[in-house]
BATOR-316516 format. One record per residue (C-alpha): residue in three letters; x, y, z. Coordinates in steps of 0.05 Angstrom, whole numbers, plus 5000, padded with zeros to 4 digits. Each point is the difference from the previous one (the first is absolute). Example, Ala and Ser with C-alpha at 12.3 -4.5 7.8 and 13.67 -1.06 7.14 Angstrom:
Ala524649105156/Ser502750694987/
This chain:
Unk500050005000/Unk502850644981/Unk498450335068/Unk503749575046/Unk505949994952/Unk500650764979/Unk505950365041/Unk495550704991/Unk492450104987/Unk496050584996/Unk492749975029/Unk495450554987/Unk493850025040/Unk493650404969/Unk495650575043/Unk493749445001/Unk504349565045/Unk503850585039/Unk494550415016/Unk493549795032/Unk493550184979/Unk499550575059/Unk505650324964/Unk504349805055/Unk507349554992/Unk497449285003/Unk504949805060/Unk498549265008/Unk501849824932/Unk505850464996/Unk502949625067/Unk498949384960/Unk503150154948/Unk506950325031/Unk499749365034/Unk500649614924/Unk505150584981/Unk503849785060/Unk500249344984/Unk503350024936/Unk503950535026/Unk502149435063/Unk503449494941/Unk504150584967/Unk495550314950/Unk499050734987/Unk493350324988/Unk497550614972/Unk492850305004/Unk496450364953/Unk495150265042/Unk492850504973/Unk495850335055/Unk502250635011/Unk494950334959/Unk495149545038/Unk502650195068/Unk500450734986/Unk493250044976/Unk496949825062/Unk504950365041/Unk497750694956/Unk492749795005/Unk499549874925/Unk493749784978/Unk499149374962/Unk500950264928/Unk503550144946/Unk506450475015/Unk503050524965/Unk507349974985/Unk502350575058/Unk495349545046/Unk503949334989/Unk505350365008/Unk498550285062/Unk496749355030/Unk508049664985/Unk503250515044/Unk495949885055/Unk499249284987/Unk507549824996/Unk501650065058/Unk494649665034/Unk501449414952/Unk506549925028/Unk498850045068/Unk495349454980/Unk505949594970/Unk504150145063/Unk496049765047/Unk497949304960/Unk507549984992/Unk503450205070/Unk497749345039/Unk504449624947/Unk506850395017/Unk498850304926/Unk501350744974/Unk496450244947/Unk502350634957/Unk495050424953/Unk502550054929/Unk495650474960/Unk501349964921/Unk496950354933/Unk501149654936/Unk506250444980/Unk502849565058/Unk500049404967/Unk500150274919/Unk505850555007/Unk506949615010/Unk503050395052/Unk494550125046/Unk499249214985/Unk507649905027/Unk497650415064/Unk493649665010/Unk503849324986/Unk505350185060/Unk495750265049/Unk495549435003/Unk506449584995/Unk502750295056/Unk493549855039/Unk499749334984/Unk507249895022/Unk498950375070/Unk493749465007/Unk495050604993/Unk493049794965/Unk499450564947/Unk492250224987/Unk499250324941/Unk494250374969/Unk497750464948/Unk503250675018/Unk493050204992/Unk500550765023/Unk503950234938/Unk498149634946/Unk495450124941/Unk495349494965/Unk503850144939/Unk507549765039/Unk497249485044/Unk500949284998/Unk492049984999/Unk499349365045/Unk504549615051/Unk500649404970/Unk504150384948/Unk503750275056/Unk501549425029/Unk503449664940/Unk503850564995/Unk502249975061/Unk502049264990/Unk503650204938/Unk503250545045/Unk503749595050/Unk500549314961/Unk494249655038/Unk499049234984/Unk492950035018/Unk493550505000/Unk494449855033/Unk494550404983/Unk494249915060/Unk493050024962/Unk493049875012/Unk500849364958/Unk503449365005/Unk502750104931/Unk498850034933/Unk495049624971/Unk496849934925/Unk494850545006/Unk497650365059/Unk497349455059/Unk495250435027/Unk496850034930/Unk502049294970/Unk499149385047/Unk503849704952/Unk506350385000/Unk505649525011/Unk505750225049/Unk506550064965/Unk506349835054/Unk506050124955/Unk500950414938/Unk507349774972/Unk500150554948/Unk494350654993/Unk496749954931/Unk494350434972/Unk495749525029/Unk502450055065/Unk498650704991/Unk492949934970/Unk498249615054/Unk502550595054/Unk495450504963/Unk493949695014/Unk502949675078/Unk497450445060/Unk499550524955/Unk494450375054/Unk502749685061/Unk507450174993/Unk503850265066/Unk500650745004/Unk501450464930/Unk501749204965/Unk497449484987/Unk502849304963/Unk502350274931/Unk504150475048/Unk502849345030/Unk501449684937/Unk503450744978/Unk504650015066/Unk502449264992/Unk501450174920/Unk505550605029/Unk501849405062/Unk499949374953/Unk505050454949/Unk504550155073/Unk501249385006/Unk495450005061/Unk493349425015/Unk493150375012/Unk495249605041/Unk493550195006/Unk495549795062/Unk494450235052/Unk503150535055/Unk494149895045/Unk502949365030/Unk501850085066/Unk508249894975/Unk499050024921/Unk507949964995/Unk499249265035/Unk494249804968/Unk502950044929/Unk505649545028/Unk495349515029/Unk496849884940/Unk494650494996/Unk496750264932/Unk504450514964/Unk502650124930/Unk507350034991/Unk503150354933/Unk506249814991/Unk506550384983/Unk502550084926/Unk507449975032/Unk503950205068/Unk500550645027/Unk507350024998/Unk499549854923/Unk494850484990/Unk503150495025/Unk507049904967/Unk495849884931/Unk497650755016/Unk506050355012/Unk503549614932/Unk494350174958/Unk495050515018/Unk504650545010/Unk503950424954/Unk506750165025/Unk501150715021/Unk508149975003/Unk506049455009/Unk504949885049/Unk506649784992/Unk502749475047/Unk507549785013/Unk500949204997/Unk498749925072/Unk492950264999/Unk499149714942/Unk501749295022/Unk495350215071/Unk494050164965/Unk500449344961/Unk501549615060/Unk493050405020/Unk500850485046/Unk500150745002/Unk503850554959/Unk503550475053/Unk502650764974/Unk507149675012/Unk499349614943/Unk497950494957/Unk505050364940/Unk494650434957/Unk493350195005/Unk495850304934/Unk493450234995/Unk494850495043/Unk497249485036/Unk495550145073/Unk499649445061/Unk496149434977/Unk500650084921/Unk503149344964/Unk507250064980/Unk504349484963/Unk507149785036/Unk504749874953/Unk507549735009/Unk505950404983/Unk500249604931/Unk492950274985/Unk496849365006/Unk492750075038/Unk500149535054/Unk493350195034/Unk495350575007/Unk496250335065/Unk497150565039/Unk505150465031/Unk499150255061/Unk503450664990/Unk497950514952/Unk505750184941/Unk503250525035/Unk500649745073/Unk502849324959/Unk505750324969/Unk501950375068/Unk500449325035/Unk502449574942/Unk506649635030/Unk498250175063/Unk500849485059/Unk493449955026/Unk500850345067/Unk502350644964/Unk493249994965/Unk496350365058/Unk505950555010/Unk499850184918/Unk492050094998/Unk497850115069/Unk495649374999/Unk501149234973/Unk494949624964/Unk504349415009/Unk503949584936/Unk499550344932/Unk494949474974/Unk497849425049/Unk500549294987/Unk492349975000/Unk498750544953/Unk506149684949/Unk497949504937/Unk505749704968/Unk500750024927/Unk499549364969/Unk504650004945/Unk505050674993/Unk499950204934/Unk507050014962/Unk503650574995/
């Protein structure tokens, strides 16, 4: 199962399960759940939640009737309801010895490649300190025309962010099924989708298309596990009512599971050799040139030349001093802060430019060329 096996998962956790119908934070089945976050988190695994309700929250907390709101109103029901929703995630949380941290993102966050780099270390970080990050829509700033329009979305995103194995995506539903089961008593359950087709798809436009959780419903499912599935990351699909969803899907319980196209490492390597066009080279003497194949990081000392206007997450190509490309990456310097530091040791780094943003290119954000090109 790819639950118990994945070394990170994302969760994210919709406002009809968070929030009770008085409006208020649904307490008993947070506690249940931080008690199946702590679990996994007991055998070594990291988890992330992607977590609505803050727009839920705030609107009783501002007396907001029961309608439809206008933009500024949503707005304003996110700043008050934030911070309510994570006092509610503290205290579910606490009793377990865990930490949570709120991590509030717009989808510039995860589409613009340096805010993506900062996004990608802070939650890092997190994760390595043994925080629980909750993340959410930053809901008070964005516009419908720059938001990521549902969670689910969000939540993939996230996934692809920090190189999740697994989402789980808590719905009202055990899954998908054929057509809709509230419609179709004869809708047949589907429990594994190997690859998503265009029938996979037609089948998630019809699904709990009226009984979706919060602003989606299943073709927003089947949309977030296309952006996992191509992250090299599973998407399982199950109930969040259960009293510990997490270890019901692991006992056996209905659920869908979509499964990855490849691995998130591979993904992500296939992304930076790719998808990006190069926006300058650097020149490496034979030592960092034999370290970076080896796989690990490119430090400044290594490095003879620099070319190109480049800023802190753009792709650049490393060539060795024969001009043979031997892989390409995302710097984590911009041009002219890389040729102040180029052949520097690495604890002279911080005394050159006032700060350190660690090796020129990290062994993580590096994909080795597969073949270099003759000269």
């Amino acid at each position: 199962m790819e639950l118990s096996s994945a070394r990170r998962v994302v969760v994210k956790v919709g406002s009809a399960l968070l929030v009770g119908p008085d409006g208020a934070a649904h307490s008993g089945w947070l506690a249940d759940f931080a008690a199946d976050v702590a679990r996994l988190r007991a055998r070594g695994q990291q988890v992330v939640v992607v977590s609505s309700g803050a727009v839920a929250l705030g609107r009783r907390r501002l007396g907001l009737a029961k309608r439809a709101l206008t933009l500024p109103e949503k707005q304003a029901a996110a700043a008050a309801g934030q911070s309510a929703l994570m006092r509610a995630w503290e205290t579910a949380l606490e009793p377990h010895g865990a930490v949570c941290a709120q991590v509030l993102l717009t989808r510039d966050d995860t589409e613009v490649r340096r805010r993506w780099l900062n996004a990608r270390a802070t939650v890092e970080t997190l994760l390595a300190l043994g925080v629980v990050p909750v993340v959410n829509e930053n809901d008070t700033v964005v516009t419908e025309e720059i938001r990521y329009g549902d969670n689910d979305r969000l939540a993939a995103r996230v996934a692809q962010l920090v190189g999740a194995d697994a989402l789980a995506l808590l719905s009202d539903v055990d899954g998908l099924y054929t057509a809709d089961p509230r419609k179709d008593p004869g809708a047949r359950h589907i429990a594994r989708v190997p690859r998503l087709t265009p029938e996979i798809e037609a089948m998630a436009g019809g699904a709990n298309a009226e009984g979706g959780v919060g602003t989606g419903g299943m073709a927003t499912k089947i949309a977030a596990a296309r952006i996992a599935a191509a992250s090299g990351c599973a998407t399982i699909i199950t109930v969040g009512s259960r009293k510990a969803p997490l270890a019901a899907v692991e006992a056996g319980e209905r659920a869908t599971v979509i499964e990855p196209a490849t691995t998130p490492a591979a993904a992500y390597k296939a992304w930076i050799a790719g998808s990006l066009a190069p926006a300058g080279v650097l020149t490496v003497d034979a030592g960092a040139a034999a370290a970076v194949q080896k796989g690990k990081s490119l430090l400044a000392a290594g490095v003879r030349q620099v070319e190109g206007r480049f800023d802190k997450g753009d792709a650049v190509i490393v060539r060795d001093e024969a001009g043979r490309e031997i892989a390409r990456g995302l710097t984590r310097y911009e041009a002219e802060d890389a040729r102040r530091i180029c052949g520097l040791k690495s604890e002279a780094i911080e005394d050159a430019l006032g700060y350190t943003s660690g090796p020129m290119v990290h062994a993580d954000d590096l994909a080795l060329a597969q073949a270099a090109p003759a000269e």
